[in-house]
FIKEVEX-811010 format. One record per residue (C-alpha): x, y, z. Coordinates in steps of 0.2 Angstrom, whole numbers, padded with zeros to 4 digits, always signed. Example, Ala and Ser with C-alpha at 12.3 -4.5 7.8 and 13.67 -1.06 7.14 Angstrom:
2
+0062-0022+0039/+0068-0005+0036/
//
This chain:
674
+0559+0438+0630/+0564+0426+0615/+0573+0409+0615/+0588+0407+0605/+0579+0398+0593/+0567+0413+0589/+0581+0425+0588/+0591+0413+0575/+0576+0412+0565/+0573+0430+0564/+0591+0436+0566/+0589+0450+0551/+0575+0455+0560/+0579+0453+0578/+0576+0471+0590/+0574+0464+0608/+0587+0468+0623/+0581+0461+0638/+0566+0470+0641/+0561+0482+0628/+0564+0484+0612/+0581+0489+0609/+0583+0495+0590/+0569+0499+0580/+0566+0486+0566/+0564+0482+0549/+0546+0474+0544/+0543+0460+0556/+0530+0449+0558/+0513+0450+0567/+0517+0433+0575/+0533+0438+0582/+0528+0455+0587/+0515+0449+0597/+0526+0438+0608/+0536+0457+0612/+0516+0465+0615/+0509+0451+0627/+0527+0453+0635/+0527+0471+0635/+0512+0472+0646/+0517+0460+0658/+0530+0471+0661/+0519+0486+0663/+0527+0495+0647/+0506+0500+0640/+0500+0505+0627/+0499+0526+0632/+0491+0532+0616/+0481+0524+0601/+0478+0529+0583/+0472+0529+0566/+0483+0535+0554/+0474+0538+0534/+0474+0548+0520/+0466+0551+0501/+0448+0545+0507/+0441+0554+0491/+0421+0557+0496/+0411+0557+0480/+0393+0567+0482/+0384+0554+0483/+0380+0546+0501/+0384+0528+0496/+0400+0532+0487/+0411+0514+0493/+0423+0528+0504/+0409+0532+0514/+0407+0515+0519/+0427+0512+0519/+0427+0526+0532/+0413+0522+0541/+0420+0504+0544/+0437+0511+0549/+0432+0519+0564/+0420+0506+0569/+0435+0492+0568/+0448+0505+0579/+0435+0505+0592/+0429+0485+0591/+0451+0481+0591/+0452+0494+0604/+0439+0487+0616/+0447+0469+0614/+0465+0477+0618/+0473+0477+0636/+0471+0497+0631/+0454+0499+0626/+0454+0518+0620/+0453+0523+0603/+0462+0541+0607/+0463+0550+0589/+0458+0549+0571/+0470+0556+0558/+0467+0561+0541/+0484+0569+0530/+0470+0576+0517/+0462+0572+0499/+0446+0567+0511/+0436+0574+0496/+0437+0571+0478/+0435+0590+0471/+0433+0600+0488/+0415+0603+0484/+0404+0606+0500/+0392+0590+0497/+0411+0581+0497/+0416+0589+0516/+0400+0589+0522/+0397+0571+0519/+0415+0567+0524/+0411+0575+0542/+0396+0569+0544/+0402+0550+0541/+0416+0557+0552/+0401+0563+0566/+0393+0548+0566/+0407+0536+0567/+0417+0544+0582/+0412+0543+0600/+0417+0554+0614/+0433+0554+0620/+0443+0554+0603/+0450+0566+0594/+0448+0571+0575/+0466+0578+0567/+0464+0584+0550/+0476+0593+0538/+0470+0598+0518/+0475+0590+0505/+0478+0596+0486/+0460+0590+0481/+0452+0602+0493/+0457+0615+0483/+0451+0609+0464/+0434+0619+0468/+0437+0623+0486/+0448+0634+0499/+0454+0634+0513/+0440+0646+0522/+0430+0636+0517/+0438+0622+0523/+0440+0629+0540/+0422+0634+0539/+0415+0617+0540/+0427+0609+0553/+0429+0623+0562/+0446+0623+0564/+0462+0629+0560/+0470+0621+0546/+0486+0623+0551/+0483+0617+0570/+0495+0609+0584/+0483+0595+0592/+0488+0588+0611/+0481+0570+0615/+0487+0564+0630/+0503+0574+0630/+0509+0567+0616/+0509+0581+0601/+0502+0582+0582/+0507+0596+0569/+0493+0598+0557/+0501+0608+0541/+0492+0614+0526/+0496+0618+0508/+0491+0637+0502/+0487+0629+0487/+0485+0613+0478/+0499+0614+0464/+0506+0600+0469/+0525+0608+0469/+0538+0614+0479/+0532+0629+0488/+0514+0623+0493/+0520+0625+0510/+0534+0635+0513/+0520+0649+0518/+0520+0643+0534/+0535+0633+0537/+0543+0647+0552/+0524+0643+0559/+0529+0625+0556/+0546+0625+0564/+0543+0632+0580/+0526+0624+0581/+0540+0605+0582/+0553+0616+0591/+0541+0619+0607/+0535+0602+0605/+0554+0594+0606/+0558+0608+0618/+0558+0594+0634/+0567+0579+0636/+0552+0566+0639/+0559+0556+0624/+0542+0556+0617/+0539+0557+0599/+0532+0571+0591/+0518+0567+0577/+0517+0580+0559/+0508+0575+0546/+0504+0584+0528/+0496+0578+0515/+0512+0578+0503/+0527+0565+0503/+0543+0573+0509/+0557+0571+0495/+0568+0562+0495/+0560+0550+0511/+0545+0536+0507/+0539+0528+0492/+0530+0541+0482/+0545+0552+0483/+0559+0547+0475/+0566+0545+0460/+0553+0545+0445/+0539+0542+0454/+0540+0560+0466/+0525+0565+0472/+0532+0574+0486/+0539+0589+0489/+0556+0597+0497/+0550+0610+0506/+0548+0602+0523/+0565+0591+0522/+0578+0603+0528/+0566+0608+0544/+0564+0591+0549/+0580+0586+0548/+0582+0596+0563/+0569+0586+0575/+0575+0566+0576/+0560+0562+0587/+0547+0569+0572/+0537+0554+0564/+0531+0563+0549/+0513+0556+0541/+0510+0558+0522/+0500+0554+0507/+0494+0559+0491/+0504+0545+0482/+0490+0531+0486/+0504+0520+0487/+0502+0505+0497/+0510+0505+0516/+0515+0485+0515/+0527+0490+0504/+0542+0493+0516/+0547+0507+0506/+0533+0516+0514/+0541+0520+0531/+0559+0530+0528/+0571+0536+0542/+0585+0549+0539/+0586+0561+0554/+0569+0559+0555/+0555+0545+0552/+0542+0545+0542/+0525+0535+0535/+0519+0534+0519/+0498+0533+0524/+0492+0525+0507/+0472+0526+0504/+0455+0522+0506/+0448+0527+0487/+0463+0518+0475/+0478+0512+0471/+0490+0522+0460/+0503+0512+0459/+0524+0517+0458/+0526+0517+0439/+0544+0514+0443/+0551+0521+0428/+0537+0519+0415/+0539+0501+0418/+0523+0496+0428/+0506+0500+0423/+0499+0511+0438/+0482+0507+0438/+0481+0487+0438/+0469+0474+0440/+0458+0477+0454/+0465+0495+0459/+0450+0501+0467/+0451+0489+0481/+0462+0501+0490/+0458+0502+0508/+0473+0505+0518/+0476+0511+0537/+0487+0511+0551/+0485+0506+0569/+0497+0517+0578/+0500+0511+0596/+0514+0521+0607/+0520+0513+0624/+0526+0519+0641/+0545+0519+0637/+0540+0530+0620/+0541+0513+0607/+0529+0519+0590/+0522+0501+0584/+0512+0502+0565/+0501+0491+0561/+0497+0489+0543/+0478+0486+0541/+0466+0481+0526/+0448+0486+0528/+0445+0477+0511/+0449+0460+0518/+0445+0466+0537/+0462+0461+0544/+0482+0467+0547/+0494+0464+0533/+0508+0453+0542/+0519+0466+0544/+0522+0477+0560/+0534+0494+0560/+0541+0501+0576/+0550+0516+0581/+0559+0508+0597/+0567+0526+0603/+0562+0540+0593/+0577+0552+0591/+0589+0539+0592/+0597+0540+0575/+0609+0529+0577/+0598+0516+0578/+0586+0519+0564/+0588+0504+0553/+0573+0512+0539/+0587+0520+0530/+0591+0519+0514/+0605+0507+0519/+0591+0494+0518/+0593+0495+0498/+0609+0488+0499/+0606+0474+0512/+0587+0468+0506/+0585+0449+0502/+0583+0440+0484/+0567+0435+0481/+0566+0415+0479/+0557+0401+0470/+0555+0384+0477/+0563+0370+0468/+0549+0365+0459/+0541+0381+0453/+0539+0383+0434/+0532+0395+0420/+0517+0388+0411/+0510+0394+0394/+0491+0393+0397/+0487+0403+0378/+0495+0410+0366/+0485+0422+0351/+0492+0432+0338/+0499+0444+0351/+0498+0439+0367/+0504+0425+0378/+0496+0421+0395/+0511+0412+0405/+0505+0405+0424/+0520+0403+0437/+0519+0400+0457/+0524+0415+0468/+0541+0417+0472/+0543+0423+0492/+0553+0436+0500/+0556+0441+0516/+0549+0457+0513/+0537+0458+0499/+0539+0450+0482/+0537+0466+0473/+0536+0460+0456/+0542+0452+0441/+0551+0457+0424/+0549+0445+0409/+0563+0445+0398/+0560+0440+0380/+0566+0434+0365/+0562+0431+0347/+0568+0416+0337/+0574+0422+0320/+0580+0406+0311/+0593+0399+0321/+0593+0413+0333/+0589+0421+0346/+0584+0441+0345/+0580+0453+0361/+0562+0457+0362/+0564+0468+0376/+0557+0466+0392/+0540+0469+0401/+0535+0469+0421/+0521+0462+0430/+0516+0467+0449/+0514+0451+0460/+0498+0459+0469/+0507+0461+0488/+0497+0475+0490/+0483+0465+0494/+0478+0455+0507/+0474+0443+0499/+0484+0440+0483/+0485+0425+0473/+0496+0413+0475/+0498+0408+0454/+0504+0420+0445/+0497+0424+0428/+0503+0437+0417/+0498+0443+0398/+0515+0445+0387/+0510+0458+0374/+0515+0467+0359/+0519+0450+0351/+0520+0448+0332/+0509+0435+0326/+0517+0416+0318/+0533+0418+0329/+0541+0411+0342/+0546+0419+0359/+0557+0413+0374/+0555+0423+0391/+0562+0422+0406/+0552+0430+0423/+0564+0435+0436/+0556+0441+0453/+0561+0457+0462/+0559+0463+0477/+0553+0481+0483/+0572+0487+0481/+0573+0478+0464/+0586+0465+0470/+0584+0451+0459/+0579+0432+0461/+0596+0422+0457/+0583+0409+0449/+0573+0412+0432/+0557+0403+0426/+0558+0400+0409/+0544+0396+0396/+0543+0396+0375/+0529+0399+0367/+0524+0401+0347/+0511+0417+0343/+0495+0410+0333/+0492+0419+0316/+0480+0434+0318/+0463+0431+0309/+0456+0451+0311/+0473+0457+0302/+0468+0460+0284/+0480+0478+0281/+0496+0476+0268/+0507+0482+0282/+0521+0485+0267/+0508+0491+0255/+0514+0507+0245/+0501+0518+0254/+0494+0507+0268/+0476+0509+0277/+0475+0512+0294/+0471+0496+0306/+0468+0503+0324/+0457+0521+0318/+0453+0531+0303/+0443+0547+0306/+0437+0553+0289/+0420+0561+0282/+0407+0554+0272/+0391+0560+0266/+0391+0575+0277/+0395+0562+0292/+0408+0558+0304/+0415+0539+0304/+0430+0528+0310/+0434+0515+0299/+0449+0505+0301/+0452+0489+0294/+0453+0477+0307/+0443+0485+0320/+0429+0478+0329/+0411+0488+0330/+0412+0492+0347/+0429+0498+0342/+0419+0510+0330/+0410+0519+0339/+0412+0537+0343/+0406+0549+0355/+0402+0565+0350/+0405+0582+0361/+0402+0599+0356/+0394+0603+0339/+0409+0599+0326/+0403+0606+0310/+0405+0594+0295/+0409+0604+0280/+0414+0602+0263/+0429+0611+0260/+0434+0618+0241/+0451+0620+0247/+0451+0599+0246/+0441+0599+0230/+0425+0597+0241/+0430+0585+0253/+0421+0584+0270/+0432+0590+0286/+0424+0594+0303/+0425+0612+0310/+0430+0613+0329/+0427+0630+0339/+0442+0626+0352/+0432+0626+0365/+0422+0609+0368/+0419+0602+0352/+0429+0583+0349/+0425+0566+0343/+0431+0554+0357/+0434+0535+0352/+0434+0523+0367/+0450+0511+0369/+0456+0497+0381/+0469+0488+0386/+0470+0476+0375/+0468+0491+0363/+0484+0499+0367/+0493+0481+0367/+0492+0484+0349/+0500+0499+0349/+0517+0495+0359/+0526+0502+0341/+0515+0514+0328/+0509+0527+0319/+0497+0544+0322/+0493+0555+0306/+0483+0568+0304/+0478+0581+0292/+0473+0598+0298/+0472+0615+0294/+0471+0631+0307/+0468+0650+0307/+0481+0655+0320/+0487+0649+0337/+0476+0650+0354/+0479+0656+0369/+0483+0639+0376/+0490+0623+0367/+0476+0614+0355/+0476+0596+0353/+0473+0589+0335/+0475+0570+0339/+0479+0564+0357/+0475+0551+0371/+0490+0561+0383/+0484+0558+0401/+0500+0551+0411/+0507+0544+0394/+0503+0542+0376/+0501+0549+0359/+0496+0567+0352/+0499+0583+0340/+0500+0598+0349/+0499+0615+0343/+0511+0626+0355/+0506+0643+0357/+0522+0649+0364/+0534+0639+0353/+0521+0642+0337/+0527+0625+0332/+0518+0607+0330/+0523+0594+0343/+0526+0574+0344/+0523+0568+0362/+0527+0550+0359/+0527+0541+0378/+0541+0528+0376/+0543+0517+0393/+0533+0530+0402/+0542+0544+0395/+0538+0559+0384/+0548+0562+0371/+0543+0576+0362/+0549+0583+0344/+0543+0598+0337/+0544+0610+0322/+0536+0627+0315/+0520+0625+0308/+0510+0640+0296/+0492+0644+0298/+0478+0643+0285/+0484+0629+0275/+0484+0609+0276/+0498+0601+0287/+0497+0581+0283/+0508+0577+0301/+0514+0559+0304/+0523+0552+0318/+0532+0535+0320/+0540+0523+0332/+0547+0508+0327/+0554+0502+0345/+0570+0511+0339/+0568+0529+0335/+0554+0542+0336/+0553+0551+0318/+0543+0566+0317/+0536+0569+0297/+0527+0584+0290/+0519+0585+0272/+0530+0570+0269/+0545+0574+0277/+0557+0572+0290/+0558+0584+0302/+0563+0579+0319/+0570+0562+0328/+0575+0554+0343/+0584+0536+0345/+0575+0530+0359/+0571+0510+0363/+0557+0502+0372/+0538+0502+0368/+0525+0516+0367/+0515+0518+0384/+0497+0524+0386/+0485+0530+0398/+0482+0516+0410/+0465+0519+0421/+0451+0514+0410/+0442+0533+0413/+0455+0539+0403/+0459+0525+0389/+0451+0535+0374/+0458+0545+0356/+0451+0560+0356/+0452+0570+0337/+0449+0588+0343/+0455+0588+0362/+0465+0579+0373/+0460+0566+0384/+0456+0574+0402/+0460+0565+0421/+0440+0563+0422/+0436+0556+0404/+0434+0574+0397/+0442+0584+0388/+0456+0598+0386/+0468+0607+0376/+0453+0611+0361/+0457+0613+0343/+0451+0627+0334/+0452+0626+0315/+0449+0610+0302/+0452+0592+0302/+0452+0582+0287/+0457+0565+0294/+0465+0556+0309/+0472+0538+0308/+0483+0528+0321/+0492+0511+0314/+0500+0498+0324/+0517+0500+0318/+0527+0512+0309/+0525+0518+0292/+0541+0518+0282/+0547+0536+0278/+0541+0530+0259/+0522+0527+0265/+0520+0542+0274/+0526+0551+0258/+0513+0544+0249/+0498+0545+0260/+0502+0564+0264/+0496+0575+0252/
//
């Protein structure tokens, strides 16, 4: 098969016995694997059965949404590969769900018809529902137009393919335990011979605890399947719903069984790891992810990762050499501890390309990895005087998951204070999060920051990033250092703007809990700002709803807000601290003026009412916000929806809402309450 040289040069990664594949392997590269393919077919071990393997295709209404096209495009590339292949069928396309984006007929219609018109005869279409088809869908429905079972057993070419459904779309555990008995004996009769041959299931959620996207703090799985599967070594289990990306070696896991993680067609919604990451970086809606799924004579699974974005495979192949054989799955979790270090090359460094009043942009060559390099942590530090004072760290993805991705990094370093000077050192990690032994480091000194005109250690400060407050019958947002664009607010409902005698005739706005809100558009660069702060209201209410009520909030995945508890009848602070809520709260009375103030220094959370301490929590790291731009807004009124709109309404009076970029003293927040 190979020379000696081959296998020396490979020899983490080397597979082969003497003609076939004699383990399965760990992520190996196209070039090598196909040496094993051209090989393989000389020897008369074919290619038996072809595939596409997808997920989280996410049809808009409209005709020329880009997934219509990204779908379209997939099935004319498995036919234009297939017809260039030794093999040349293209046997079966699979989607594991989310092919719509709300389960609206316009979303499945169009999805089938792209689906109609991209597929010839002779292939077959396996489709299971994802949670999505269920947001203004069901499962009749569902059924309805593709006229078939949900749940459904598929034969193609004698090879078999579990189709499983959710009964709902919760997400949780216990979407699918209705059918698991259905489930089990639908795998039992399919492992019921000895052909060896693998037996394909596929469900739209992870399985915890197997693939990335289900494990750890970034579970988007569920358990319910785990135990059943345990039972079937020769199941290669297909999943999605995490859009995360399947060059990531992470995304393929084998236990007692195997299983594929199917990434998407729509976007990325990357691993937060922890709060560390943001989950929607640049670029994220170039997501369009697939996999070539080739089975041979002796049983072999061969994956091959491919990116309709740039039209060609990721240099990474997966194999399954003998499905069932346990003993020599090498996708365990085993791979943690025996995963290479990342490395830079001698002559690699960190460049400071700017520096502003708070942010650094710092340029550095890719470090490589066998694998992937996954990302990079930045560890900073302050110089006070003579020394040197943790800044904490921050983390960088190094853009593997496309094709294409650069070869010079450059990342923003933010949250810096302005006329200071920073050391950092950038460390790479691979997927695993083993760490480069080398480290980049660059220094850098912050310019002074010409917008900044607030007395941060004034008595009773003014706000600096927003200030709702009411003038002249009128609703404005008037910080002090804020841009006019940064003004601006979008107004939803019919807030009435009132004087209010209770405040010696000072205008509040009147919400009706139901849709009324201001909304005031932030970005990125917005919330670098506010790593550390403040939120203040000042709000009155008649009695508590039948659902929480926001007064002040841009919650959506992380974030800041008051929340009015229904349950509890108590006032909450959700501070999201390195991707974390934590959440303070204390009891509230209705039908008087609450001044609510909420602070985090980068050491402690401390919860203030009417001037006074009422809750805290030690807790280090920086405040997290809402990272896709759809959501980046405050919202006084409601909480920030997963669409841009709202939820959570208030119901009663607001008399002002401000956020400032770092946190009041407990003397200042005295003085500005009432």
């Amino acid at each position: 098969m190979f020379s000696q040289n081959d296998h020396n040069n490979f020899s983490r990664r080397s597979f082969l016995t003497r003609g076939t594949v004699g383990a399965s392997l760990l992520c190996l590269p196209t070039a090598l694997w196909a040496k094993y393919e051209a090989e393989a077919d000389a020897n008369s071990n074919d290619v038996v059965i072809r595939f596409a393997a997808m997920s989280d295709v996410h049809f808009k209404k409209n005709p020329d949404c880009v997934e219509a096209d990204r779908f379209l495009r997939s099935m004319q590339f498995m036919y234009d590969y297939s017809s260039k292949q030794q093999y040349k069928k293209f046997d079966a396309l699979l989607v594991a769900g989310d092919m719509s984006d709300h389960g609206w007929d316009e979303e499945l219609l169009l999805f089938k018809s792209v689906m109609d018109k991209g597929i010839q005869e002779g292939t077959t279409t396996i489709l299971c529902m994802g949670n999505h088809e269920f947001i203004d869908g069901s499962k009749a429905r569902w059924e309805e137009i593709f006229e078939r079972d949900s749940n459904k057993v598929y034969d193609v070419n004698g090879f078999k393919f579990v189709a499983l459904s959710p009964e709902r779309g919760s997400c949780r555990d216990g979407d699918y335990l209705y059918a698991l008995d259905w489930f089990e004996k639908s795998i039992a009769d399919a492992c019921a011979d000895d052909s060896g041959k693998p037996v394909f299931t596929f469900q739209h959620y992870h399985v915890t605890p197997t693939v990335y996207g289900s494990r750890g703090e970034d579970n988007w799985g569920t358990r319910d399947l785990y135990d059943t599967l345990q039972k079937y070594p020769r199941v290669i289990d297909f999943s999605g719903h995490s859009h995360y990306p399947i060059n990531d070696p992470r995304s393929v896991w084998q236990g007692r069984f195997t299983a594929f993680g199917t990434g998407t067609l729509s976007y990325f919604e990357m691993g937060g790891e922890g709060g560390r990451y943001n989950k929607f970086p640049k670029g994220y809606h170039d997501a369009a992810q697939m996999y070539v799924v080739e089975v041979r004579r002796d049983n072999s699974v061969v994956l091959k990762p491919y990116d309709l974005i740039s039209n060609s495979f990721f240099d990474v192949v997966y194999a399954v050499a003998q499905p069932g054989a346990i003993d020599k799955y090498v996708y365990t979790d085993e791979r943690y501890k025996t995963s290479s270090k990342p490395k830079w090359t001698e002559s690699a460094d960190a460049k400071l390309i700017e520096a502003t009043a708070d942010v650094a942009v710092v340029s550095f060559p890719q470090a490589v990895c066998p694998d992937v390099v996954h990302s990079y942590r930045a560890d900073i530090r302050k110089k006070n005087g003579d020394e040197w004072e943790d800044f904490g760290a921050q983390y960088f993805w190094s853009e593997y998951y496309f094709k294409n991705y650069p070869k010079e990094m450059k990342i923003e370093i933010d949250g810096l204070d302005e006329l200071s000077t920073y050391q950092a050192d950038i460390t790479a990690l691979n997927p695993f999060f083993k760490e480069s032994d080398e480290k980049l480091t660059v220094e850098f000194k912050t310019a002074k920051d010409l917008l900044e005109t607030v007395d941060k250690n004034a008595p009773a400060p003014d706000a600096n990033m927003l200030d709702i407050k009411f003038v002249d019958g009128r609703v404005v947002n008037e910080p002090k250092n804020a841009l006019p664009e940064q003004k601006a607010i979008e107004i939803n409902g019919a807030p009435k703007i009132v004087k209010d005698a209770e405040l010696n005739d000072e205008y509040v706005a009147v919400f009706s809990g139901k849709a009324d809100r201001f909304k005031i558009k932030f970005n990125s660069r917005d919330y670098n700002k506010l790593r550390r702060g403040t939120i203040a209201a000042r709000f009155k209410f008649d009695s508590f709803g039948s659902d929480k009520m926001d007064v002040l909030a841009n919650t959506e995945g992380a974030g800041v807000s008051f929340e009015l508890n229904n349950q509890t009848k108590e006032l909450e602070l959700w501070m999201s601290v390195n991707g974390r809520y934590i959440t303070l709260s204390a009891p509230v009375e209705t039908g008087r003026y609450i001044d609510a103030f909420g602070t985090y220094d980068g050491a402690a959370v401390v919860f203030y009412l009417d001037g006074k301490e009422v809750a805290r929590r030690e807790v280090a790291g920086k405040l997290t916000h809402p990272a896709s731009e759809v959501v980046q807004a405050f919202c006084v009124g409601s909480d920030i929806g997963s669409g841009g709109g709202g939820n959570c309404y208030f119901s009663g009076s607001i008399a002002r809402a401000r956020v400032f970029t770092w946190a009041l003293t407990a003397e200042q927040v005295a003085n500005l309450s009432k």
